[in-house]
Each structure stands twice: as C-alpha cells, then as structure tokens.
N, C-alpha and C positions, 0 to 999 in steps of 0.2 A: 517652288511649287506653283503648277496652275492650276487655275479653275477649268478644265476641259471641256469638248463641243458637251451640248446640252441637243440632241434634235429633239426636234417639233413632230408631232405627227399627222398635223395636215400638210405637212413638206409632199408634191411631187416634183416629179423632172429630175433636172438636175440638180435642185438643193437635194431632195432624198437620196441620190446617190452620194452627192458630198456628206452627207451624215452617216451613210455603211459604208463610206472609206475607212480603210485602217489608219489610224490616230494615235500621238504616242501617247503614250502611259500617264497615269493622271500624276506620277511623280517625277515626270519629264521637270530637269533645272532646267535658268532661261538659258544657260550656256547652251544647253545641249538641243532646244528647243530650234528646229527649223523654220522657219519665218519667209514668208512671203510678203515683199515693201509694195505698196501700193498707194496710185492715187488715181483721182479724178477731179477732171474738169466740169462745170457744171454751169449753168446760165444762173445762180443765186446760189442761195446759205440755206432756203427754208425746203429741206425736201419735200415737203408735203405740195408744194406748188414748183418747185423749180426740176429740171431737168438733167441726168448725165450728158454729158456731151462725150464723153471721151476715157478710158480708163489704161492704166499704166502698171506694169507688176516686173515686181525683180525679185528674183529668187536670194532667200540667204541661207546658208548651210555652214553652220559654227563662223567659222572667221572667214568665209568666201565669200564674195557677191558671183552667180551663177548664171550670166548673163545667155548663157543658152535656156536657159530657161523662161527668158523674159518674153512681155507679150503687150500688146500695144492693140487697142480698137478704137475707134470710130463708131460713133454709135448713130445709125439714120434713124431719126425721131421722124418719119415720113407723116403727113399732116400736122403738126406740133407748130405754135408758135414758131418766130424768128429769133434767133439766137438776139435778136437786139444788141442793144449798148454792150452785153455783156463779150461781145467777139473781142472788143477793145483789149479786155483782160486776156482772154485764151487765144486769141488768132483763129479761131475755127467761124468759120465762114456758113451761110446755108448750103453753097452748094457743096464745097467739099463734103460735109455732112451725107448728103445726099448720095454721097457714093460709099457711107459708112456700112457697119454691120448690123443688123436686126439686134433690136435690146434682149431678148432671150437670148439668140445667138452669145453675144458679145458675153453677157453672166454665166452661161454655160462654161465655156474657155476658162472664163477667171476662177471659178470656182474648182474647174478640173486642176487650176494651177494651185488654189489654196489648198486643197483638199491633204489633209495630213499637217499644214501647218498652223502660225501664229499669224493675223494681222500686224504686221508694222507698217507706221503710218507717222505721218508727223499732224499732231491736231487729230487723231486720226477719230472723233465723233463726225465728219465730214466723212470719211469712205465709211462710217459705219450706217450710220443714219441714210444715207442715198441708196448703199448697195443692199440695206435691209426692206428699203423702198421699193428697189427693183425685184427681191424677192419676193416679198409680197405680194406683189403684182402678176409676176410672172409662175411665181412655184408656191402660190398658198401659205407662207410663210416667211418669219422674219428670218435675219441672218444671223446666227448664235456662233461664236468662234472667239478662242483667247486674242488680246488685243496689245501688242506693247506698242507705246506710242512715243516719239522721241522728243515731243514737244513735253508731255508733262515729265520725263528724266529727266531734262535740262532745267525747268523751272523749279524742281525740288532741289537740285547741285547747286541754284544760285540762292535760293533760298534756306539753304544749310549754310553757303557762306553769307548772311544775312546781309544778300543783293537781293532786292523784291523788283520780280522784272515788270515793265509793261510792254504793253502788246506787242508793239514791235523789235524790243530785247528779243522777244520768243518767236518771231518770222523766221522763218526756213534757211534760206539768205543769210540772216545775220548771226544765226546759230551757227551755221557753218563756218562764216568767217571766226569765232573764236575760236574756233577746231582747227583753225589753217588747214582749211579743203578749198580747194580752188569755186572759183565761182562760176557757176551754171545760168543760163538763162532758167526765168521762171515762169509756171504756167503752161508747160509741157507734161500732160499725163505721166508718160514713160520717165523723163528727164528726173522729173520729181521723184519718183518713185524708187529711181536710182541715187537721187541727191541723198534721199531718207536713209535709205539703206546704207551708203558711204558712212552718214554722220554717226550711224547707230554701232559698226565697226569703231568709228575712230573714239566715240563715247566709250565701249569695253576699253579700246587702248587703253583709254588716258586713265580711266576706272582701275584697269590691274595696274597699271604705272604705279599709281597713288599709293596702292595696297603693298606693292613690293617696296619701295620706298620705307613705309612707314614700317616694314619689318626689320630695314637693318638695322645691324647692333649699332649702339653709339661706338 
C-alpha cells in the first residue's frame, strides 16, 4: 500500500498538470506500482544553495526497465555561479552547460515522465529535496509523489541480517556489486538512474528468490 500524490494548490505549470494526471489507486502494491528511476547531478548536497546540473530518468514497468522511455537533460544555469571544483565529481563543464536546457524546461519533461508514477532513487532525499527545490521555484510548489528508495531496502536487508552498514557499504557502486550487476561509471545523471533501476529489479529477484526457497517442503 502507498501513500499517494497529495497536490498542493498553489501548484501551476507543469507541477499542476502533473497533479490532475491520472494516478494509480491508493491500493496500487509496490509490485504492481510503475516507477520512474531517477537522478541528478548537482554542484553540492544543500539544496537550498547549491544547484541541478543535470537530470537522468528510466522508466520501470513491473519487472522491465523501459529505456524508450528515458530522458536525459542538461540544465543551463545561464548567470549562475561556476560549476567549480564540483565538475571534478560530474564532468560537466561551464560551457557544456551552456548549451543545456532552461530549468523549467528540463522539470516540465521530467515531471511529464513521472506523472502517474513512483520516485525511485537510490538515497533518493537528493532528487527529492533539489527537484522539490526547482518546483518551488518554478511552479509555486513543492514536489509531493510516492518515493521507493533503494538505498534504504538494502540497509534494512543488512540490517535484518545484523550487518549495520556504513556509508560507503550503502554507495550505489558497492550495492551493486553485491547484486552481481556489472559496474557502471558514476556520476552520469542518466547512467545512475539506470544503475538504480537495474539494482531495484535485481533486489525483487533476489527478494522472491528468498520467499520461494523458504516455501519448499523439507
């Protein structure tokens, strides 16, 4: 069972039309729940001062990843600070930026992608907090939508087998490798977004694996 969208009624644009999409049922299971994996690149951690740089979406539809579906932006912060030190981490440069998409623009597209589903995200209070930030800014309102996140499934599975992870047991990267998913570069909007999405399939796997297992007879 989830908690479903909540809108806001200073929402316009495009968050108000993402709120009179049709939506499933507030007794959608997560099985049956369609999910949109996403992420973003950003110049810091503290929305409140720092910047998107970049955002990344992969659709999921029960046990597919829906890669016609996916969507990739560049976001031109035209006057905005320099990306600084922070390029080290994401590759994105000033000027490339510069030939990016308007930050309305670029939240419009994502939000016509989410519209009907679930956030999935790994960590995912990073795309909630920034892209709640850019709503805010641009459509009068924050961004209210179900959120499965695959960082905190994994830390509760380690933490049932009483492994208490830190920080870096729970990096994106090394979650993966105990999934035996191949390794990705990181720090790619898109890449990530699809990295998330993979691990969150292979997590059901290994989930109903566990389940059928523990039903056979001795």
């Amino acid at each position: 069972m989830f908690k479903m969208f909540r809108r806001h009624g200073t929402a316009t644009g495009a968050l108000r039309d993402f709120y009179d999409a049709p939506r499933p049922a507030a007794d959608t299971t997560l099985e049956q729940l369609p999910l949109l994996a996403v992420d973003v690149e950003t110049t810091g951690l503290d929305a409140a001062k720092d910047r998107v740089l970049s955002i990344g979406w992969v659709p999921v539809n029960g046990g597919e990843i829906d890669l016609s579906g996916s969507g990739y932006e560049l976001i031109n912060t035209a006057g905005a600070d320099s990306v600084g030190h922070s390029a080290t981490i994401h590759g994105l440069t000033d000027e490339e930026l510069s030939w990016g998409t308007r930050p309305d623009v670029a939240v419009d597209r994502l939000l016509r992608a989410l519209a009907g589903r679930a956030l999935l995200a790994h960590y995912a209070s990073i795309e909630r907090e920034f892209l709640g930030a850019l709503c805010r800014e641009h459509y009068g309102s924050g961004l209210s939508v179900p959120v499965v996140d695959t960082f905190a499934i994994e830390r509760r599975r380690m933490e049932r087998m009483g492994t208490f992870p830190r920080g870096e047991d729970l990096r994106l990267p090394r979650v993966r490798a105990r999934y035996e998913l191949p390794e990705y570069r990181s720090h790619n909007a898109l890449t990530d977004a699809l990295a998330c999405a993979e691990l969150y399939l292979a997590m059901k796997a290994r989930a109903q694996a566990s389940t059928l297992k523990a039903m056979q007879p001795l």
